[in-house]
GUVO-809382 format. One line per 8 residues: number of its first residue (from 1); their letters; for each residue x, y, z of N, C-alpha, C, O, CB. Coordinates in steps of 0.05 Angstrom, whole numbers, plus 5000, padded with zeros to 4 digits. Glycine has a CB too. Layout:
<rs>
NUM	A	X Y Z X Y Z X Y Z X Y Z X Y Z  ...
</rs>
This chain:
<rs>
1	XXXXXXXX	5016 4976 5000 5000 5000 5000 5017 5025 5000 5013 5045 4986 4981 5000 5024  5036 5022 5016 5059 5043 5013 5064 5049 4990 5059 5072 4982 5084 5037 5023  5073 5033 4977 5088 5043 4949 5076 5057 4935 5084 5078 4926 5094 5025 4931  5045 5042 4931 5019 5057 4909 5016 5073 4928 4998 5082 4914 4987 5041 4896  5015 5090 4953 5015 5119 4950 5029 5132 4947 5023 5155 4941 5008 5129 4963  5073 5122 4950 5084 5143 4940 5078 5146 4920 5067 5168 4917 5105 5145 4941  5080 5123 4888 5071 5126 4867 5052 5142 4861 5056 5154 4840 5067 5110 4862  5035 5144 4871 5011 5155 4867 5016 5188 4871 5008 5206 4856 4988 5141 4887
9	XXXXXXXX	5030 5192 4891 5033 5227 4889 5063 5239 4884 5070 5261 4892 5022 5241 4919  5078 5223 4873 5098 5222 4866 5112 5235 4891 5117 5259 4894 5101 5233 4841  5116 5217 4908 5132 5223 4935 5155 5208 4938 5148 5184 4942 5115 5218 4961  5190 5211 4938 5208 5199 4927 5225 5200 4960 5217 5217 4976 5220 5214 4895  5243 5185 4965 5263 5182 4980 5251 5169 5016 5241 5147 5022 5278 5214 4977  5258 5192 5034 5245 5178 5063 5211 5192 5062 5201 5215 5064 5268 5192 5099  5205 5176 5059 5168 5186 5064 5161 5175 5091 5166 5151 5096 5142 5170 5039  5150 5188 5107 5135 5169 5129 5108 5168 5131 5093 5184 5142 5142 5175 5154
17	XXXXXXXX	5103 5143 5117 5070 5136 5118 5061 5116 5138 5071 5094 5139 5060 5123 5091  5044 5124 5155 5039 5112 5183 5007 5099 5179 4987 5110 5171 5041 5138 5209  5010 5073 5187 4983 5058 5196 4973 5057 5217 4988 5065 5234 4982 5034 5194  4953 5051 5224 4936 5026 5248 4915 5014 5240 4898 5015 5223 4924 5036 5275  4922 5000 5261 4900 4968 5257 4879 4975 5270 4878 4983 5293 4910 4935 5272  4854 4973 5247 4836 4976 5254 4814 4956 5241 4809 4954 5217 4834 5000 5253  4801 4938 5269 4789 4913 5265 4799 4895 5235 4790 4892 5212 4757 4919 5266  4826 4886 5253 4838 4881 5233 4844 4879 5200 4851 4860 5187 4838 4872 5239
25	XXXXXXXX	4840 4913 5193 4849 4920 5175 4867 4940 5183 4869 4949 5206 4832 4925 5159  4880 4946 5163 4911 4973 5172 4884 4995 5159 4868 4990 5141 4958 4972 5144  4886 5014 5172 4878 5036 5163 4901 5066 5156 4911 5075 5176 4859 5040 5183  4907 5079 5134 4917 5097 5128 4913 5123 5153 4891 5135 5156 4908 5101 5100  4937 5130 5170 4935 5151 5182 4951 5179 5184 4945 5200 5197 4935 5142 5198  4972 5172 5166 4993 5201 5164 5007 5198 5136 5011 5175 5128 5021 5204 5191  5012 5215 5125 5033 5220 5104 5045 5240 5107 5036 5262 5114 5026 5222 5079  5070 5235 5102 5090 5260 5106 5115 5256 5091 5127 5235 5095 5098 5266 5138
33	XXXXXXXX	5126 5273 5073 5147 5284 5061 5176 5278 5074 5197 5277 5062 5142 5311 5060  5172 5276 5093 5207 5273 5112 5203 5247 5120 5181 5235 5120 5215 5295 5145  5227 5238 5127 5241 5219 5150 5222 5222 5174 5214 5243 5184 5273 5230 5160  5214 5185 5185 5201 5186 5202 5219 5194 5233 5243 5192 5230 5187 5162 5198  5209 5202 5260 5225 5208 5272 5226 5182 5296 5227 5183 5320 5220 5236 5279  5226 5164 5281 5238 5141 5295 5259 5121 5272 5257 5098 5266 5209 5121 5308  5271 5134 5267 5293 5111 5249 5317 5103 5261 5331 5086 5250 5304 5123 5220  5326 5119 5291 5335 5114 5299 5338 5085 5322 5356 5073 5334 5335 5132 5298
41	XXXXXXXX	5308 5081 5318 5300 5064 5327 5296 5029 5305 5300 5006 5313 5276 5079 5338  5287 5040 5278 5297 5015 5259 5323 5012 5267 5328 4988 5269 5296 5020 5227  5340 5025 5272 5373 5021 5261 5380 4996 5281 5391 4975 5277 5399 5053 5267  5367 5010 5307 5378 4986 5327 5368 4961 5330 5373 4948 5350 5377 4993 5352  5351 4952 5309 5328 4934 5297 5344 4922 5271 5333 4908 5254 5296 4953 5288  5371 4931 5271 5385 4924 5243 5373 4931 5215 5377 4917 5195 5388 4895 5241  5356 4955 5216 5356 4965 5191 5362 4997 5191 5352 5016 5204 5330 4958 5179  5384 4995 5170 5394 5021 5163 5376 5031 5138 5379 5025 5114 5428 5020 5156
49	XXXXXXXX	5353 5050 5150 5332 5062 5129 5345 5083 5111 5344 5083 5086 5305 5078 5144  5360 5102 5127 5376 5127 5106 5399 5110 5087 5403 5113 5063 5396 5155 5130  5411 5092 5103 5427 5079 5079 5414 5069 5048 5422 5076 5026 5439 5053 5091  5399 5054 5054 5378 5033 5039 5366 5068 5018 5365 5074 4994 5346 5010 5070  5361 5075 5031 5338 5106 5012 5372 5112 5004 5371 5113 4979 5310 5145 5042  5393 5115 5010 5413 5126 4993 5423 5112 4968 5428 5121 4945 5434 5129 5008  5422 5086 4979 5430 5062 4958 5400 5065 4935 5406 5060 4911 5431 5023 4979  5383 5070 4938 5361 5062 4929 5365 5088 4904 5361 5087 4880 5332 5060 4952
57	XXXXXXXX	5375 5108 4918 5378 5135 4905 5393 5123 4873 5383 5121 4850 5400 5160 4928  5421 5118 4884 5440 5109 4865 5439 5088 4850 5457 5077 4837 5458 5107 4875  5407 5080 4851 5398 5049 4832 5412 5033 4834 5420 5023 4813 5397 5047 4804  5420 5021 4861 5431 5001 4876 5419 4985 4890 5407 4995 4909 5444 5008 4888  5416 4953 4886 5400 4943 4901 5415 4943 4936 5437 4937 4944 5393 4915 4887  5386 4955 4954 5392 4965 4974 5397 4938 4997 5410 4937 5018 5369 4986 4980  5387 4925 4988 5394 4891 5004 5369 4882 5018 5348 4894 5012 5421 4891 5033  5370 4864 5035 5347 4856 5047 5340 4884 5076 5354 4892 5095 5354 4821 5058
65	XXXXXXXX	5319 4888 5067 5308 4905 5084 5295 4896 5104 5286 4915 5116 5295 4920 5075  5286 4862 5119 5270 4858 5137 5298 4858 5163 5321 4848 5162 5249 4829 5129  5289 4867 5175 5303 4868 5204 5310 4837 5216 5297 4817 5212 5281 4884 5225  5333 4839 5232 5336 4810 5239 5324 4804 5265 5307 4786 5266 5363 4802 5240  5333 4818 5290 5318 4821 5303 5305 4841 5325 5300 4860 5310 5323 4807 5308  5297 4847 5345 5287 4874 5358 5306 4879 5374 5320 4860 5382 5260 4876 5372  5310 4908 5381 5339 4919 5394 5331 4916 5426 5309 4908 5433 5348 4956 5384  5351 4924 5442 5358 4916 5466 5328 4937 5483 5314 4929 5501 5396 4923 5472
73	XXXXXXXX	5326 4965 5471 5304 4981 5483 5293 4982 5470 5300 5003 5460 5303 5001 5493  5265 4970 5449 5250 4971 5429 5240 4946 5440 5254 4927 5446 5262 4975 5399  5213 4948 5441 5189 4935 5445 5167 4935 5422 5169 4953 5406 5179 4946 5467  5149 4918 5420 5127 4914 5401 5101 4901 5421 5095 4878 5427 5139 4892 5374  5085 4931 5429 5065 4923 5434 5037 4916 5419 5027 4928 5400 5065 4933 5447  5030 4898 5431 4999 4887 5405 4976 4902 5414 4960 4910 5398 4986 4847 5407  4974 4908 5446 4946 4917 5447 4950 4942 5472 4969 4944 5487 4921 4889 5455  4926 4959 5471 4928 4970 5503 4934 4959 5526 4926 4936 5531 4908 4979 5511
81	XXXXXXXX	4955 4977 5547 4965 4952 5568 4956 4980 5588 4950 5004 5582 5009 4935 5567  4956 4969 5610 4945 4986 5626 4972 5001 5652 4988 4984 5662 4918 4968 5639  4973 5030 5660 4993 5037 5671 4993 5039 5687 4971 5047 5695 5003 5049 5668  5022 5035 5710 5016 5038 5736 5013 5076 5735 5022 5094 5720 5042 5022 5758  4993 5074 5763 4990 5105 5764 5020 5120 5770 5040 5107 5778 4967 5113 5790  5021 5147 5767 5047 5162 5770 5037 5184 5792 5015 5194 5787 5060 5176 5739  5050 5192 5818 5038 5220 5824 5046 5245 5803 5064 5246 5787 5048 5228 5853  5030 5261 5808 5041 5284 5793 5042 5309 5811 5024 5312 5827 5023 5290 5767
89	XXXXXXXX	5062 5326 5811 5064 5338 5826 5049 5366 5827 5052 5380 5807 5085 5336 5828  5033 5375 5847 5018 5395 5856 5025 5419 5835 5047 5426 5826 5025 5399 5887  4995 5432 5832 5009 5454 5812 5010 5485 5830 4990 5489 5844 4987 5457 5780  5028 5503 5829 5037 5520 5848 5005 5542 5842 4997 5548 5820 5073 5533 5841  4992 5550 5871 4973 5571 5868 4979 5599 5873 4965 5617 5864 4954 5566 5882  5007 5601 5892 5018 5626 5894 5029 5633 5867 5026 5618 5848 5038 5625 5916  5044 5662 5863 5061 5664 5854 5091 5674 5859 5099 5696 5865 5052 5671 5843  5107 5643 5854 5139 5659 5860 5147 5682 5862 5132 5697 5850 5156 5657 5845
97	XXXXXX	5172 5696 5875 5175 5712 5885 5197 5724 5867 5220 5715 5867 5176 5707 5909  5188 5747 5848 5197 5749 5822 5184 5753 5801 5186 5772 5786 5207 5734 5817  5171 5735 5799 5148 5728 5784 5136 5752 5767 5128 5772 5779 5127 5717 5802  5136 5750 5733 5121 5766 5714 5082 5753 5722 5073 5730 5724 5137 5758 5674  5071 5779 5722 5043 5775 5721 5028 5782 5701 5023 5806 5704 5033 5784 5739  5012 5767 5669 5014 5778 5644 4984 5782 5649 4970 5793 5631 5026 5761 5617
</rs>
């Protein structure tokens, strides 16, 4: 599905087109022109995306692109998980001593 929409709007190099699963179908949810801002996160997943889009540039086959396996802090969750609560800390009603008043 990726492809036929870069194709489709002639969108060339790092595109980040984002899914979700919805009752199990992927549903189309973002397109965007740039580099997604997790590739730092493929890399440690053993895929080098900017390399592969460079190679790809220079009509080079870019190699196998499926990842080997998931990195040491990268997780894959399947469904909503539920969180432990966090306190949050009190929000101040005075004002500091200094303090701009707009």
């Amino acid at each position: 599905m990726s492809r036929l929409i870069a194709r489709t709007f002639g969108l060339h190099w790092l595109t980040n087109i984002q899914y979700r699963m919805y009752e199990g179908e992927p549903v189309l949810m973002d397109v965007n022109t740039r580099p997604a801002d997790g590739l730092h996160r493929l890399c440690r997943c053993g895929l080098n995306a900017p390399w592969a889009a460079m190679r790809l540039a220079l009509d080079v086959d870019p190699g196998n692109l499926t990842p080997d396996f998931l990195g040491a802090n990268y997780a894959v969750v399947a469904g909503a998980r539920t969180l432990r609560p966090v306190a949050r800390p009190q929000q101040r009603t005075d004002s500091p001593a200094g303090a701009v008043s707009l």
